[in-house]
N, C-alpha and C positions, 0 to 999 in steps of 0.2 A: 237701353236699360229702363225698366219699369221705375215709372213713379211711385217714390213711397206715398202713401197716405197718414194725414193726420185728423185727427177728430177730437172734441171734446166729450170726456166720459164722465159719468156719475156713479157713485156705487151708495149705495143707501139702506140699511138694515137698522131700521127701529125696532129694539124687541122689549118685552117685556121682563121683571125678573122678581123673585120676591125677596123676602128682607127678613135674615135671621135676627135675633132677641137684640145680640152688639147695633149691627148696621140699623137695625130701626131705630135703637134707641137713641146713635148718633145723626141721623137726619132729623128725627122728630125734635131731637134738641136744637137744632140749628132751626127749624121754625120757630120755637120759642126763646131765638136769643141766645141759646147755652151751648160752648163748644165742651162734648165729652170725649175721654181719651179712655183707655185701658189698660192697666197694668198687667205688666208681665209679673213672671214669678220670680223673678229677679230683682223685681221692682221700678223697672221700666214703662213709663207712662208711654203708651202710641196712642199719634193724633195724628188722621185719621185712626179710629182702632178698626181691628183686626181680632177675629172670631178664636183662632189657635195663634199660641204662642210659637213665633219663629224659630223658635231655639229648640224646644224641648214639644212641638208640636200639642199641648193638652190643651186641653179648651179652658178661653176665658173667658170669664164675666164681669170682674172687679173693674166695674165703672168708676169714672171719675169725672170732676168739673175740673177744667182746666182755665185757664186767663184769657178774656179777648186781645190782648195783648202779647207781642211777640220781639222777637228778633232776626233780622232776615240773614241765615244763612249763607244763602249763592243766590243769582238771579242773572237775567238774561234781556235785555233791551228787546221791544218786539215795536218796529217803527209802522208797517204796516198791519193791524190787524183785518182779519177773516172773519168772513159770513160764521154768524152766530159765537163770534167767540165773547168773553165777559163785558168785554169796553169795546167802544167803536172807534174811542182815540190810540193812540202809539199811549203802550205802556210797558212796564216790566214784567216778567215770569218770575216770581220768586218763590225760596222755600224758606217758608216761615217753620220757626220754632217757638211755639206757644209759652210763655210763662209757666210753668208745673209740668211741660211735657218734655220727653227725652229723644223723641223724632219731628221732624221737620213736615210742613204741610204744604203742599204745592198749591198756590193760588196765584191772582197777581196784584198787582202795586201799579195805584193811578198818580204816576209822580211827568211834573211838567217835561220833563227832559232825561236820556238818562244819567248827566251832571250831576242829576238829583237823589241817584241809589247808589247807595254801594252797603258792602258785604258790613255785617252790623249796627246796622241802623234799628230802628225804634219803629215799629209799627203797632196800627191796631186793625180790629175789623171793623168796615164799614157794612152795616148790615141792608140789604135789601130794605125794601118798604114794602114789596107781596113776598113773603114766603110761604111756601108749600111743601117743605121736606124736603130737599135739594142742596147739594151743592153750593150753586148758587141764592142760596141764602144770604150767602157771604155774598156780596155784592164785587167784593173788592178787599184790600188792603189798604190803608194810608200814612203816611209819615206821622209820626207820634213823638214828640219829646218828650222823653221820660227816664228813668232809669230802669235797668235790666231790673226785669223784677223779679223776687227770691219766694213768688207765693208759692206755697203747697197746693198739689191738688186736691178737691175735697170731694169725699166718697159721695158719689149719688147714687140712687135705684134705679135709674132709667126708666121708669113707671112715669107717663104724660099720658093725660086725655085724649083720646082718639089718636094712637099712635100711626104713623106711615107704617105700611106693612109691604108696600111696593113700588116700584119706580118704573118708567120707562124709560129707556137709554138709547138717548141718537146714536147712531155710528153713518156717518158718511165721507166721502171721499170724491174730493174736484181735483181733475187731472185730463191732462190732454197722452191721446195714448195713441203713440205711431208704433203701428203692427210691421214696421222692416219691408224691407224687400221681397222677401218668401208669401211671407201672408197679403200683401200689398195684390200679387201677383193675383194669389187666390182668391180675394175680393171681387178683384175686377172682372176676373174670367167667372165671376158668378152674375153678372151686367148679363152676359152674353151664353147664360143659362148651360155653362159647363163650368166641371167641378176639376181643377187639378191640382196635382203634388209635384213635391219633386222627390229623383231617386236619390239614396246613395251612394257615391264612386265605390264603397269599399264593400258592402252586406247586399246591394242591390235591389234593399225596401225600398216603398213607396210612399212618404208619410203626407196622410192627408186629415187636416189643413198640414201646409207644411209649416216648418219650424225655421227652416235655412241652415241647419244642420241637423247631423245625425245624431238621436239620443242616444243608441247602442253603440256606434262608432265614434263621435264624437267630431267626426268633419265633415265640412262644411258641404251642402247638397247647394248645386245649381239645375241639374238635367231637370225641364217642366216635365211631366207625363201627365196625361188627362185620363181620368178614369171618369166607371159610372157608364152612363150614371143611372144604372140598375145595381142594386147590391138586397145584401145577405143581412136581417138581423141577428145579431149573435148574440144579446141578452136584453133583457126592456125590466123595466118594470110598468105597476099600475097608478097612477098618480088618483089620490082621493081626496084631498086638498087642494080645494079651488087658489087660487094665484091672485093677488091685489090686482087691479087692473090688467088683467089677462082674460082674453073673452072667449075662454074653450071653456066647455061643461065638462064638469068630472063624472064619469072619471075617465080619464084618458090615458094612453099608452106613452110615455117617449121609453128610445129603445138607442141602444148603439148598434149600427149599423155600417158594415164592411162594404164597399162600393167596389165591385169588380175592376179587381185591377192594383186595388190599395193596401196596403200592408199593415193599417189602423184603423180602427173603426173612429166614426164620429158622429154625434149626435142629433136624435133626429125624433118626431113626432109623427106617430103612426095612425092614421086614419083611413076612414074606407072599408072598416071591419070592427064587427064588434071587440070590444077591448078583452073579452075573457076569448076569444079566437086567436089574438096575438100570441104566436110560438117561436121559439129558436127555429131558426133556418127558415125561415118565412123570407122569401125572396119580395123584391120591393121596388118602386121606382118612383120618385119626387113628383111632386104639387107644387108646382113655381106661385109663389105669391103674383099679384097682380102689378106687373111694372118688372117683373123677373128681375128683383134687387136680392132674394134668396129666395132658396125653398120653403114652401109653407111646411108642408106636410108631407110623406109617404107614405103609397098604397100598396096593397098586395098588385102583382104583376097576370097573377092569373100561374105562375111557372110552379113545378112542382118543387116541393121545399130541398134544401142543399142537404147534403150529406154533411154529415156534422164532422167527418175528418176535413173538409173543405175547408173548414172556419173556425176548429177549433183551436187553432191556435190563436184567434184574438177574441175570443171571449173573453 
């Protein structure tokens, strides 16, 4: 029985975003101190506010100043926190409800224990010492004794000096990811610079990378079959945007590409040819990287191009 493989994976997409009139005017409040909400046509204050009314979809504007002070809703114990989250101590997740607001605000509570939260409790915001338009302006939440308070929210313009007009937004993801049995398999017969799948018992495909079952039938595939490892591309595109630390000059070809034998195409980067010469039915065979841990690239073969009823089924 093949050994499964584990490994540790990253997934990371910082992107940028810009900031309609609402959204700027509630971050650039939060740099100067002020949490603002927005009323619905109902008369509903939301904190965070929100650009269209949930209900009846129309666009809103009627900003408001809301209270630094809250009431905490629900909340959730968090004993170990995670790279880059708000605290580096154990603290709670809570959804606060703002004094004048009628929705709740997810942030969280630096409380010693969670002996120390429960559902109705008294908080306030603790504000950052650098804000910059974020979020995290809010530093945090903390215990507050006080009473519920009854203030109204009071109309502001959302008009500040040099407003945020845009953010950037982390997205990442720590996870350890074991690819099974099927893909296991596939890996390692790429050590040894061959590419295989396994079939179907029931359709008689050949899915490669495989899966460990069937997508159209639904059960489970063990037959290996090695294919390749010459194949067919059956559609590419031209890539014109250069890649963050990726060391190919644009513009370049990837293309999916059917590997004789295989019943799927998979993915693959075409070189060895100018990139306006890359055509359907371009016949091809791999570039083993150095250490033959995968393929780098694939080249044309020199063979005359496939007949497009050959492949056209996995275009």
């Amino acid at each position: 029985m093949t050994d499964v493989l584990s490994a540790p994976l990253v997934v990371e997409f910082p992107f940028t975003r810009s900031l309609g009139p609402v959204q700027s005017a509630f971050l650039t409040g939060l740099r100067e101190r002020t949490v603002l909400g927005v009323r619905t046509e109902d008369g509903t204050v939301l904190v965070p506010p929100v650009e269209y009314d949930p209900v009846t979809a129309n666009e809103l504007r009627d900003l408001v100043e809301v209270a630094p002070t809250g009431t905490v809703t629900t909340w959730a114990w968090n004993p170990s926190p995670r790279r880059d989250q708000p605290l580096d101590t154990p603290f709670a997740w809570v959804l606060v409800r703002l004094d004048g607001a009628g929705t709740a605000l997810l942030h969280v509570l630096d409380a010693p224990g969670p002996d120390a939260v429960r559902t109705g409790m008294r908080v306030r915001v603790r504000w950052a010492a650098d804000r910059t338009g974020a979020i995290t302006d809010i530093a945090c939440f903390e215990p507050y004794e006080s009473e519920p308070g009854a203030a109204e929210p009071t109309p502001h313009s959302g008009e500040f000096s040099d407003p945020v007009t845009g953010i950037v937004t982390p997205a990442r993801l720590d996870y350890v990811h074991t690819p099974g049995r099927a893909q296991s398999a596939y890996i390692k017969a790429l050590e040894e610079r061959r590419t295989v799948g396994e079939r179907c018992p029931a359709c008689r495909k050949v899915y490669v990378p495989p899966r460990g079952a069937c997508p159209t039938c639904g059960v489970a595939t063990a037959e290996q079959v090695e294919v390749g490892p010459r194949g067919t591309v059956t559609t590419f595109c031209i890539v014109n945007i250069k890649a963050k630390n990726l060391d190919i000059e644009v513009p370049y070809v990837y293309a999916h590409i059917a590997l004789d034998g295989a019943d799927l195409a998979l993915h693959g980067r075409i070189a060895g040819i100018p990139y306006d010469q890359v055509r359907m039915g371009l016949r091809v065979e791999p570039v083993w990287s150095e250490g033959a841990r995968h393929v780098d690239h694939y080249r044309p073969t020199g063979e005359p191009d496939a007949d497009y009823d050959t492949y056209k089924e996995l275009v």
